[in-house]
C-alpha positions as CSV (number, residue, x, y, z in Angstrom):
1,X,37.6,-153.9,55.7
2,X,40.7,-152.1,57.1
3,X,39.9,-148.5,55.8
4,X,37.0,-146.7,56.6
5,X,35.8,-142.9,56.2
6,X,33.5,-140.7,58.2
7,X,32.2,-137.3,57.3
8,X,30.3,-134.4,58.6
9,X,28.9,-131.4,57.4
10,X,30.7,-128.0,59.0
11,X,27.6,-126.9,60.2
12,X,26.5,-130.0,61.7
13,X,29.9,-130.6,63.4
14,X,27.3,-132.1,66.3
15,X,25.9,-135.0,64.5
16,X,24.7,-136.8,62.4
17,X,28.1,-138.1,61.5
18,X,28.0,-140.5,58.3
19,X,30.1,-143.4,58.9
20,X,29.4,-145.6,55.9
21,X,28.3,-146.8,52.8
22,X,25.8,-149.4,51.3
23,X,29.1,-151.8,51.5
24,X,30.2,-151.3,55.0
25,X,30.6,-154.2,57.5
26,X,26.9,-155.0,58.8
27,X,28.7,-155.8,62.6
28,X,30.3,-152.3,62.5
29,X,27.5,-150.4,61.6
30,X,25.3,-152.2,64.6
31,X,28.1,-150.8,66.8
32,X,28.2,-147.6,65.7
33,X,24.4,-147.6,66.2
34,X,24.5,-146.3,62.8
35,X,21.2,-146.0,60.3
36,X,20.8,-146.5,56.9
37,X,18.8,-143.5,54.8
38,X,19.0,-142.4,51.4
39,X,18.8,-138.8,50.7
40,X,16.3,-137.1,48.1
41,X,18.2,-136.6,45.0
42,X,20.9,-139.5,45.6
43,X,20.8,-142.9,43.9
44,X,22.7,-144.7,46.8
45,X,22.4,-145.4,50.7
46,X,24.8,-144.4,53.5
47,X,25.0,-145.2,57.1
48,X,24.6,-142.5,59.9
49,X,24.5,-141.6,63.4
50,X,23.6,-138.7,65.6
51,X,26.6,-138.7,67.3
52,X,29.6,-136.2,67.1
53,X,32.5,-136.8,64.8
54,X,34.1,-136.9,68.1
55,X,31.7,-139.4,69.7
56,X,32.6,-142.0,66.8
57,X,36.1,-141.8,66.5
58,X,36.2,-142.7,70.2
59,X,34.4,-145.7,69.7
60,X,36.3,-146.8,66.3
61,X,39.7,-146.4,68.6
62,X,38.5,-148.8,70.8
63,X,37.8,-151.5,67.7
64,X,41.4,-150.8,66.8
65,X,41.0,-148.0,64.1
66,X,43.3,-144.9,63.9
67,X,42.9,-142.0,62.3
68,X,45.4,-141.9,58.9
69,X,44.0,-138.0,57.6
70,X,41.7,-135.7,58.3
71,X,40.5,-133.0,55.6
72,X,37.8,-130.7,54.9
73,X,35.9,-130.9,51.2
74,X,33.9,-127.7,50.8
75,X,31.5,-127.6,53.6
76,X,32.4,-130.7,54.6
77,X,35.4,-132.7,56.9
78,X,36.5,-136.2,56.1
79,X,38.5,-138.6,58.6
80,X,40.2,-141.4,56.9
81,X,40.6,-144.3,59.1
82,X,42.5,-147.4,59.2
83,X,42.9,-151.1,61.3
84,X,45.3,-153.0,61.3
């Protein structure tokens, strides 16, 4: 899975980061040290930490991952990432 996104709400720009779906590599989440929660009002799951944005792209650098785009959607930002 060469493409991954992260997100944050502005307000939380601290943590929890989201760093994943109900698809994402199992290995990646474990060392992300990320959770899996679904959220009152949504039918699907997504992976978390309490890390900063900052915090996580640090570790995915050092698993090869660079960031392609950053944006912000509303409230929220959004780092696209990519491996080769």
């Amino acid at each position: 899975m060469p493409y991954l996104l992260i997100s944050t709400q502005i307000r939380l720009e601290a943590g929890p980061t989201m760093v994943g779906d109900e698809q994402s590599d199992p290995n990646l989440m474990d060392f992300l040290g990320a959770r899996k929660r679904s959220m009152p009002g949504n039918n699907f799951c997504e992976y978390y930490v309490n890390d900063a944005p900052r915090v996580v792209l640090d570790k995915l650098e050092k698993l090869g991952y660079r960031v392609v785009s950053m944006t912000g959607v509303g409230q929220t930002l959004v780092w696209c990432l990519h491996r080769e």
